[in-house]
Structure formats: C-alpha cells, structure tokens
C-alpha positions as CSV (number, residue, x, y, z in Angstrom):
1,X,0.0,0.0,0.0
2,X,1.4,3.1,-0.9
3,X,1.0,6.7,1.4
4,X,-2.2,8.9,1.0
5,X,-1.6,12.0,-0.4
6,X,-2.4,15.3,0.5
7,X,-1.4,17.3,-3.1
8,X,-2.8,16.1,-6.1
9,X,-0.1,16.9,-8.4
10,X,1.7,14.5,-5.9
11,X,-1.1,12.0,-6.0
12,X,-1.8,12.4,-9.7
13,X,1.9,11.8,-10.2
14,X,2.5,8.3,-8.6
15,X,-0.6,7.6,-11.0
16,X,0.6,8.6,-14.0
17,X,3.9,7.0,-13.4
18,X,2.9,3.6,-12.1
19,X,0.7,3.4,-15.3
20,X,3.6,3.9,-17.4
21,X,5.0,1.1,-16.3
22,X,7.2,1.5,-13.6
23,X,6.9,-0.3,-10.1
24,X,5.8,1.2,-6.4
25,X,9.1,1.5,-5.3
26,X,10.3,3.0,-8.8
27,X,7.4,5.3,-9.1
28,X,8.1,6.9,-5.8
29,X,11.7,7.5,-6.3
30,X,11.0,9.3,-9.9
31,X,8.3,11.4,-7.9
32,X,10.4,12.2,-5.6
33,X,13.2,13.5,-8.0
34,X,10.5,15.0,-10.1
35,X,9.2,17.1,-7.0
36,X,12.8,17.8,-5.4
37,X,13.7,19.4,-9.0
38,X,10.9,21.3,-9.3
39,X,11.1,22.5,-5.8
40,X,14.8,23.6,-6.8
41,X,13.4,25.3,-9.7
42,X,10.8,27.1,-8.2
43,X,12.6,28.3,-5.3
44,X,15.0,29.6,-7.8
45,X,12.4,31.4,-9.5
46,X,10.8,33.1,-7.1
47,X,14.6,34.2,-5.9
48,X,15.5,35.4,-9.3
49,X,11.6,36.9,-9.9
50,X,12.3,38.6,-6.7
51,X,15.7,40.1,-7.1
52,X,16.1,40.4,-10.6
53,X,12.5,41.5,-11.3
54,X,10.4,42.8,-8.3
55,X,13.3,44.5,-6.8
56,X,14.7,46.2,-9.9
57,X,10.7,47.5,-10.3
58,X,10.4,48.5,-6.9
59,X,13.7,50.6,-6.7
60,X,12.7,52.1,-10.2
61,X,9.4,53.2,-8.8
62,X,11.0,54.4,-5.5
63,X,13.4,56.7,-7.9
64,X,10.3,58.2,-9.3
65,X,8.5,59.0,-6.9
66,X,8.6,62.6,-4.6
67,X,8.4,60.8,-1.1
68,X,11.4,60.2,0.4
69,X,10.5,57.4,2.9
70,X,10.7,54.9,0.3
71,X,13.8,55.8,-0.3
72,X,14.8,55.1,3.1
73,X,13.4,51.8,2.9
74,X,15.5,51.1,-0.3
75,X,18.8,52.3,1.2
76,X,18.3,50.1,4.3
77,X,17.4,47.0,1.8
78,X,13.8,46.7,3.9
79,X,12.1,45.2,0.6
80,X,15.0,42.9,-0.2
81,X,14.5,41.6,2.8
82,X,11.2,40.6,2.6
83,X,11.8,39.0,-1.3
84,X,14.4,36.9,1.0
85,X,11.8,35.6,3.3
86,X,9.7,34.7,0.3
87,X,11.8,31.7,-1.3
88,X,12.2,29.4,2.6
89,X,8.7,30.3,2.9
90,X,8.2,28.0,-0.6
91,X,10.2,25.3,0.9
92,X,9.0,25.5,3.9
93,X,5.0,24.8,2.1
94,X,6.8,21.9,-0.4
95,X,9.1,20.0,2.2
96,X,5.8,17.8,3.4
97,X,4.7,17.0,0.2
98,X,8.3,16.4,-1.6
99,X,9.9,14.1,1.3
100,X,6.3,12.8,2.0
101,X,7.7,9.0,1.5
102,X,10.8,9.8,3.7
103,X,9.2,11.1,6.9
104,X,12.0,11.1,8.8
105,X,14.2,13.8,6.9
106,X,10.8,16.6,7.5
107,X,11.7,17.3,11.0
108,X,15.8,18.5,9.8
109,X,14.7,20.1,7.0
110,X,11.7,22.0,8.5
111,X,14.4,22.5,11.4
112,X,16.6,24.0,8.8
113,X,14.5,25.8,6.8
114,X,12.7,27.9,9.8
115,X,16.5,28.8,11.4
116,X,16.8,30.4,7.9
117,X,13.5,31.8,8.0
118,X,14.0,33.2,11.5
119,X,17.5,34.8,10.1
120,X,15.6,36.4,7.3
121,X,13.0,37.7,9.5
122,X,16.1,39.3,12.3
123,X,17.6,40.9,8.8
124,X,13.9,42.5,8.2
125,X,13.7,43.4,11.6
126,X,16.8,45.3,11.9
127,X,16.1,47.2,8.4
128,X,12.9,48.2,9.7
129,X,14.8,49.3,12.9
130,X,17.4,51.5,11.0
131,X,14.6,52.8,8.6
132,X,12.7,54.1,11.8
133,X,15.7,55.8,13.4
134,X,16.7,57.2,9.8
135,X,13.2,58.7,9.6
136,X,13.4,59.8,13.3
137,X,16.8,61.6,12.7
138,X,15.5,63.8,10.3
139,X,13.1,64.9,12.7
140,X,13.7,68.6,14.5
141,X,12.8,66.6,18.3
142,X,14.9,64.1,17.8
143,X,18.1,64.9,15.9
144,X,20.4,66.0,18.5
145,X,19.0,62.9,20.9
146,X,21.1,59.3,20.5
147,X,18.7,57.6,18.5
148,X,21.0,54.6,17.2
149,X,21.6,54.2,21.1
150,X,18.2,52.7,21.2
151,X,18.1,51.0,17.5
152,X,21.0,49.2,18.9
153,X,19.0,48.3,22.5
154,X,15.7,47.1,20.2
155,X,18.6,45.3,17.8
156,X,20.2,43.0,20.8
157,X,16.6,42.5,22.3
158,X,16.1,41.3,18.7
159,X,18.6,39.4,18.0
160,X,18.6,37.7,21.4
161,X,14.9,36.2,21.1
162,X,15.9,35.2,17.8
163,X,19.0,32.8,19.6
164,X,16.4,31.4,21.7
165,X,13.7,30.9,19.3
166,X,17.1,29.0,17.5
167,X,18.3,27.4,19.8
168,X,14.4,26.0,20.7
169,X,14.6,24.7,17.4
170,X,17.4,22.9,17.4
171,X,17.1,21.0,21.0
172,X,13.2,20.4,20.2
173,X,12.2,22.3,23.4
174,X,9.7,25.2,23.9
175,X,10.9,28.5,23.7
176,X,8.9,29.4,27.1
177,X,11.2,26.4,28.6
178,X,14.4,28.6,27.6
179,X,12.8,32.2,28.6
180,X,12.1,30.9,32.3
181,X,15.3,29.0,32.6
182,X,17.0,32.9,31.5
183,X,16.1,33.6,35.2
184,X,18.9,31.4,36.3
185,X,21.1,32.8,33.9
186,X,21.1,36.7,35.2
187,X,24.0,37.3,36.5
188,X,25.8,35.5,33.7
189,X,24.1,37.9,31.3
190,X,24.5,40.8,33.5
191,X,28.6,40.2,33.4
192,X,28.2,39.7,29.7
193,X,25.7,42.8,28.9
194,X,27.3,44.8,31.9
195,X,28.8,47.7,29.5
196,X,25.7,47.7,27.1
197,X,23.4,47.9,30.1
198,X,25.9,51.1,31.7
199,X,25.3,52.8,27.8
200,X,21.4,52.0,27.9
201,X,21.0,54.0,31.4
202,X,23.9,56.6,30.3
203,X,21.9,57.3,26.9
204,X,19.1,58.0,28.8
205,X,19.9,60.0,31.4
206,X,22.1,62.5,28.9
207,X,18.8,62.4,26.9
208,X,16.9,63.5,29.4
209,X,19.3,65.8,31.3
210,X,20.0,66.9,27.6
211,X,23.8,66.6,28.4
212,X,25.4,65.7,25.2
213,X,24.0,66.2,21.6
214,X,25.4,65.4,18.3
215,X,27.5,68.1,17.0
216,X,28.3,69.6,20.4
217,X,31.8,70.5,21.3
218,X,33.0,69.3,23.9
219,X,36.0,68.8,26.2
220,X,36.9,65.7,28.4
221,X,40.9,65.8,29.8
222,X,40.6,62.3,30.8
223,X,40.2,61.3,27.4
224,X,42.0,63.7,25.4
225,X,39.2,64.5,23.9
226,X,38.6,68.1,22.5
227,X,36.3,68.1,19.2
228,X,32.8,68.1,18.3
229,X,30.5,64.9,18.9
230,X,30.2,62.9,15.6
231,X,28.4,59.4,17.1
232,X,26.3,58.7,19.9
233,X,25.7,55.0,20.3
234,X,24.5,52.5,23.0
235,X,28.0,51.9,24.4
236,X,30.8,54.5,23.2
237,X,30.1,57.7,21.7
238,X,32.6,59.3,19.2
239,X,34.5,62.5,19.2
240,X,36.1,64.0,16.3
241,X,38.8,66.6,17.7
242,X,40.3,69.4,15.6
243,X,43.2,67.7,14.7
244,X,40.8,65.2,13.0
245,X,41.7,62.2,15.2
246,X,38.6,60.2,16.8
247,X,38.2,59.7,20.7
248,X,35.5,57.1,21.3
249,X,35.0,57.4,25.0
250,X,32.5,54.9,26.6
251,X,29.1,56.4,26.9
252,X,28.7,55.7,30.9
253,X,31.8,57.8,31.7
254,X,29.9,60.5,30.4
255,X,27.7,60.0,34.1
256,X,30.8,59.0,36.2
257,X,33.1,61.6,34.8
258,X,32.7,65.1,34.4
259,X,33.3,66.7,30.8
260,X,32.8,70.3,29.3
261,X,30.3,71.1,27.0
262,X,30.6,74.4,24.8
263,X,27.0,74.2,23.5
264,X,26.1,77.1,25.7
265,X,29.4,79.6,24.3
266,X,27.8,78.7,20.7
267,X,23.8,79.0,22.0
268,X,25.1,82.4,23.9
269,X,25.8,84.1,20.4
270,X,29.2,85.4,21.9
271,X,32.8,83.8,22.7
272,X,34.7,84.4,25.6
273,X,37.8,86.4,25.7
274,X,39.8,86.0,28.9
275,X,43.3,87.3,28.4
276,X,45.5,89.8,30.1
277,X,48.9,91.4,29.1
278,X,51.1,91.3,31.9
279,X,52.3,95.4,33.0
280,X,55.8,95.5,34.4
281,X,55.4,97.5,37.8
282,X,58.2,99.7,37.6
283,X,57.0,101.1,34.4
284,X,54.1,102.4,36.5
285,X,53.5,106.1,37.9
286,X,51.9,109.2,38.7
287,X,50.8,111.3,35.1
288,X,53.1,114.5,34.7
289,X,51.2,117.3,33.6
290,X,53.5,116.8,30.4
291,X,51.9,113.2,30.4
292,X,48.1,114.8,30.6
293,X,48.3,117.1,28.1
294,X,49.9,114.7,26.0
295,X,46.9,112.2,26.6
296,X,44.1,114.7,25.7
297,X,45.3,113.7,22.3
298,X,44.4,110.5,22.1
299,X,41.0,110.1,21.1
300,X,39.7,107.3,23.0
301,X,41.0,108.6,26.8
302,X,40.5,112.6,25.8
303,X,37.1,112.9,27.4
304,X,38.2,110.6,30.1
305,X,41.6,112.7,30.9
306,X,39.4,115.9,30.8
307,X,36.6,114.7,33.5
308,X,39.4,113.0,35.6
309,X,41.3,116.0,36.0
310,X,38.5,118.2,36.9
311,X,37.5,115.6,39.8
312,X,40.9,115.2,41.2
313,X,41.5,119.0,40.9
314,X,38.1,120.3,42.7
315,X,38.8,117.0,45.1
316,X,42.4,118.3,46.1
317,X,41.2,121.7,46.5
318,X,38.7,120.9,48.4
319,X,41.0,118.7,50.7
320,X,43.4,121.5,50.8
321,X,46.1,119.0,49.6
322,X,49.4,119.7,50.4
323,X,51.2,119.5,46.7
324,X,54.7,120.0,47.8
325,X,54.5,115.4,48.2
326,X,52.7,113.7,44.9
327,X,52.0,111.3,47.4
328,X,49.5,113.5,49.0
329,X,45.7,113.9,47.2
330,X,44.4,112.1,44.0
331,X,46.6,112.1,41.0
332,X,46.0,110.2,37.5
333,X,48.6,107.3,36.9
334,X,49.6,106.0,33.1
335,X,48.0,102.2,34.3
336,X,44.6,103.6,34.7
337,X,44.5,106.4,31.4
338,X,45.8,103.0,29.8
339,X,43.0,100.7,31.3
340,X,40.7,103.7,30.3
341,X,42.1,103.5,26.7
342,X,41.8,99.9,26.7
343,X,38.1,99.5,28.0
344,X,37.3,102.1,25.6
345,X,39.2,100.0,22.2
346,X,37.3,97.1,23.3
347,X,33.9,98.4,23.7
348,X,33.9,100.0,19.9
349,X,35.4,97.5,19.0
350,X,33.5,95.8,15.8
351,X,33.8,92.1,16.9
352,X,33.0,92.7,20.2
353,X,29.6,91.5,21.3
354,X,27.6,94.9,22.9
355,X,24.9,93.4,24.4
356,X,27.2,91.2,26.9
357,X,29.9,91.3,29.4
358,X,33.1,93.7,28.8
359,X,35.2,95.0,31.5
360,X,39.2,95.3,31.9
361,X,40.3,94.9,35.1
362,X,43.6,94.4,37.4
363,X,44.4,91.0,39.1
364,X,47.2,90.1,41.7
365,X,50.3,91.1,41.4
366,X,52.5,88.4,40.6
367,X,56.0,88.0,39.3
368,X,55.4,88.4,36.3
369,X,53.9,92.1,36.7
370,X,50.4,93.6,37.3
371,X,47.9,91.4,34.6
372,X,45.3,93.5,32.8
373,X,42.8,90.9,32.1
374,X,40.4,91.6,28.7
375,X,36.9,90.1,29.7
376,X,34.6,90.4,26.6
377,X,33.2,88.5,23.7
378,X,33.4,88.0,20.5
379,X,30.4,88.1,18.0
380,X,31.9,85.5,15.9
381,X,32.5,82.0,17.6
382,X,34.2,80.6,14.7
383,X,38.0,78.8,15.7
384,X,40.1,80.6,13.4
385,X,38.1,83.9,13.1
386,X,37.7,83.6,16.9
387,X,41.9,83.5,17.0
388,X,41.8,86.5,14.5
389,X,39.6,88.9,16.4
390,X,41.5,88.1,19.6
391,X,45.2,88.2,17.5
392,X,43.8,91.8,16.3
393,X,42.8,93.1,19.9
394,X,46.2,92.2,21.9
395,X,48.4,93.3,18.8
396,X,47.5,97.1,19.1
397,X,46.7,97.1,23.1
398,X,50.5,95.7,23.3
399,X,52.0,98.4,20.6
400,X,50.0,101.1,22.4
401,X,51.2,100.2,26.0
402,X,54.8,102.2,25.5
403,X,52.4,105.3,24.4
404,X,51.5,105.6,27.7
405,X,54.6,104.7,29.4
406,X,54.1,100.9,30.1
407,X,56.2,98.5,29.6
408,X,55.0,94.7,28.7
409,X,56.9,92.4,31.3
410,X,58.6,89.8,29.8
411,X,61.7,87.4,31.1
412,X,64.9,88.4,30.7
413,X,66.5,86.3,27.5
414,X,70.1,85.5,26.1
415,X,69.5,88.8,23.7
416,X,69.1,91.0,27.2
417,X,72.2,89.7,29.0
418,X,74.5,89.9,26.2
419,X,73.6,93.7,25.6
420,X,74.5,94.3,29.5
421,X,77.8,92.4,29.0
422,X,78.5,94.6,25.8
423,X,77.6,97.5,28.0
C-alpha cells in the first residue's frame, strides 16, 4: 500500500507513473526527484523573480517618486529583505509534500528551513529598525538625541529572542522552557551585557538631562578628547577633535566623569575672551602734567583725561592738599589712562559682542607684573576667526602700552644679558 496524499499533483503523479509502467518503489523515487527538481526550480524562480525582477521594479518606482521614505526603505534594503523571506517560505509549504515517503528527513529540513527563515526575519527586523531611526533623525525633536543608542537596544533585544527561538529549534524544546530558565542565567548575562546595560542607562539620562547632543563640542581631559560629537551609540560615543583624530569614549563615563560642554558659548551668540597682558610694575607712575596734556590727544581717553582731572582737581582743593609730596591727594597714573584707553578699544570694537559682558580689570600682582585681564566677547565663535579677532585686539593694546609709558613684562633672555655684557 502506498501513502495517502495530500497534493494532487503529488497523488496524480505516482498515478501517472505507475501506469507507465514503472513499479511502487520505482514510481516513488522518480516522484520524488520529479518534486525535489521542481522544488529547486521554483525556489530559484521566485529568488531570481524577486531580485532580478520585483526588486529592480520596486527601486525604479522608489526613484520616481517625490516621497522620500521609500527611499529610506530602499537604502536600508527593507524590501530585499522581505523577497528573502519569500523563497524558505516556498520550501517550507513543499518539504511535506516532496519528502512525504521519507518522513524522517521533515523534522531536519523544517528545522533547517525555519532557522533560515527566523534569520531572514532578524535581517527584516533590523532594516525596519534603521529605517525608523533614519526617519526619526530627520526629525527637528529628535536629531540631537542618540537615537542609534536605542536602534542598537531594540537590535540585541532582537537578536537575542531570535537565539532562543534558534536554539528551541534545534534542542526540540519550547521556547517558554528557555525564557524561564534565563532567570537562572542573570547574572551571567548581567557580566556579559554589563557595559551595554551602563550605555542604555547613560543614553538616557544624557537624553533627558540633555547633556550631550550630536554636534556639540565638547572637552573631556581624561580622554583627550577636545572636538565636536560625531556618534552617539548605545556603548561608546565618538568624538572627532580638531586635529581630525577620533576619541571614542564609553558612553557611561559620560555620568561618572565630568566633561565640558561648549553648547552654551555657541547658543550664547558670543565667545569668551579671557586674556591679560602682563604690566611690568616699575613702568608704573603718577601722570606728569607733560603726560596729561599729551593724553588729551588721544581720542579714545581725551574725554576721560578731561573729567578725571576736573575731579581730582576740585577734590584736592577741596581737601586743601598739600602739593609739595605727589603722594598726597588724588593724581592720575599712566596704568589707569591705559585701562581707560583699553576698555574704551574694546567696547567700539566691531567684533565685540555689545549686548554682553566687557570690562578690563587688574588681578594680583604676581612675578610676572600687574595682569590687565580683557573680559569680553566676541560676535563671531568661529575657531580661526575667533583667534583673528583676539590676535587683532592684543596686537595694538600691546603696541600702544609704551604710548602711555608701560612696559609689557617679559623674562629676561640671552638677547638682554649679552647687551648688558656689551655694556
């Protein structure tokens, strides 16, 4: 007695056979390589249809068309990974009827045949993942916040089921058997997933604290790191410094360590200048009236030097000073016409940001001579033109400073010592 059939191509074709002739056994074989070749054939059709044929249409269409989120699903081959799918869904359908006679090779092929099928589906999966944090990117809301961060959460989650649902296949077990006997298995996968587990909470608490975007520059000594934020993913996140070198600095030390972020200089509109010139203290003294008169002809201070010697005058009169000591009263000195001079440069200047903080101002004495510290900003935060603007300010404040009898401390070098010897 020969098997009952549940195709009738299959059934049709033992018939036909076994009326031409041919015995049981032979029938059987012939059907058998009758239906395996046409099983290769038709798998290899619908592949070919799909690739060479479907695909080609589809990506045709997609080039036409004025959407761009097809386009998106082209580049992250979503549709040819659904034509993948297609050709072990075909075997999967024929393996029954094909190896009907030879029951025992079903279960490794259908074993086979849904591991590949499982595969294909992870592939589709993750190209659905990428298209959604593609599409997501382009958003306003979310395309300073790590996005592939998550895609790369959802891919392991992914990609994890996907082992089990394997691995159920291959021991013959239920996958619910393998998911409760994970419980077991915690701290094992804690020790394995420990850093991806530190970038998943990282990545959300500098989302949510808005810490770090891409694009930001930022500075992080630990690292070496001094560039602007190129990558943000679930375990490292990438800087790219000015000298074009890449940093990639775990995405937890972020929380642990501290780091400097210059998104607020660029949000502010202005960058900080913080720079002094360094006034050697002998060079410093009381104005002669040779010295004031000499000043009124300098525009920027002439108004100043004008209201300043009224004061001091109708002050020391009204004191009674004793003028015979310049010690005694109020007197103008070169360091303060200068730090008039300079406030004044500063403040007309056209680089300098109006609307925000600009002052020059003395700090401690040190070796090195009295600093006069520049605090302003500049309207352009651009590196180079940054460097420029500040290059431009310090090179006439430091070729003015000898107008007003000031000299600019500096060490003593080989150049000095030998013209004292020659001396």
């Amino acid at each position: 007695m020969h098997a009952e059939y549940d195709n009738i191509f299959a059934k049709w074709l033992y018939h036909w056979l076994v009326e031409q002739g041919l015995s049981h056994e032979t029938a059987i074989n012939f059907k058998f390589g009758i239906l395996l070749v046409g099983l290769i054939i038709a798998t290899w059709l619908v592949h070919f249809t799909g690739r060479k044929l479907v695909l080609r249409v589809i990506e045709a269409l997609t080039r036409r068309s004025k959407t761009t989120i097809d386009d998106v699903l082209v580049r992250n081959k979503v549709f040819r990974a659904v034509i993948t799918i297609i050709p072990a869904l075909v075997v999967d359908y024929a393996v029954p009827i094909v190896f009907v006679e030879f029951a025992s090779l079903i279960p490794f092929i259908k074993a086979g045949t849904n591991i590949y099928i499982i595969a294909a589906i992870v592939m589709l999966v993750n190209a659905l993942i990428n298209t959604a944090g593609e599409l997501l990117m382009r958003l306003k809301n979310f395309a300073d916040k790590p996005i592939s961060s998550y895609t790369q959460l959802l891919k392991i989650i992914v990609y994890l089921v996907a082992g089990i649902l394997i691995v159920s296949i291959v021991i013959g077990r239920s996958p619910l058997v393998l998911f409760s006997a994970m419980g077991a298995m915690t701290a094992v996968l804690l020790l394995i997933f420990k850093d991806t587990i530190l970038g998943f909470v990282a990545s959300i608490q500098l989302a949510s604290n808005d810490m770090v975007r891409l694009n930001d520059w930022i500075t992080m000594e630990k690292y070496g790191a001094d560039g602007d934020v190129v990558e943000i993913n679930l375990a490292t996140i990438k800087v790219q410094n000015f000298d074009n070198t890449i940093t990639t600095i775990p995405t937890y030390s972020f929380i642990s360590d501290s780091f400097k972020n210059w998104r607020g200089m660029s949000e502010s509109g202005g960058r900080r200048i913080k720079r002094a010139i360094h006034i050697s203290t002998t060079s410093i003294n009381f104005c002669s009236e040779e010295q004031i008169e000499r000043f009124k002809g300098i525009e920027r201070v002439a108004g100043y030097v004008e209201k300043r010697q009224q004061e001091i005058a109708e002050y020391n009169a009204s004191e009674q000073v004793n003028k015979s000591e310049i010690v005694n009263g109020r007197h103008m000195t070169n360091i303060g016409v200068f730090r008039a001079y300079t406030l004044a440069y500063i403040q007309t200047h056209p680089q300098i940001a109006e609307n925000m903080t600009c002052m020059v101002r003395q700090l401690q004495t040190t070796a090195t001579g009295l600093p006069l510290e520049i605090y302003a900003f500049s309207k352009n935060q651009e590196w180079a033109a940054y460097e420029g603007i500040m290059a431009d300010i310090f090179d006439h404040l430091l070729s003015a400073a000898p107008e007003f009898g000031l000299d600019v401390f500096q060490n003593a070098s080989g150049k000095d010592f030998a013209g004292l010897i020659s001396k």
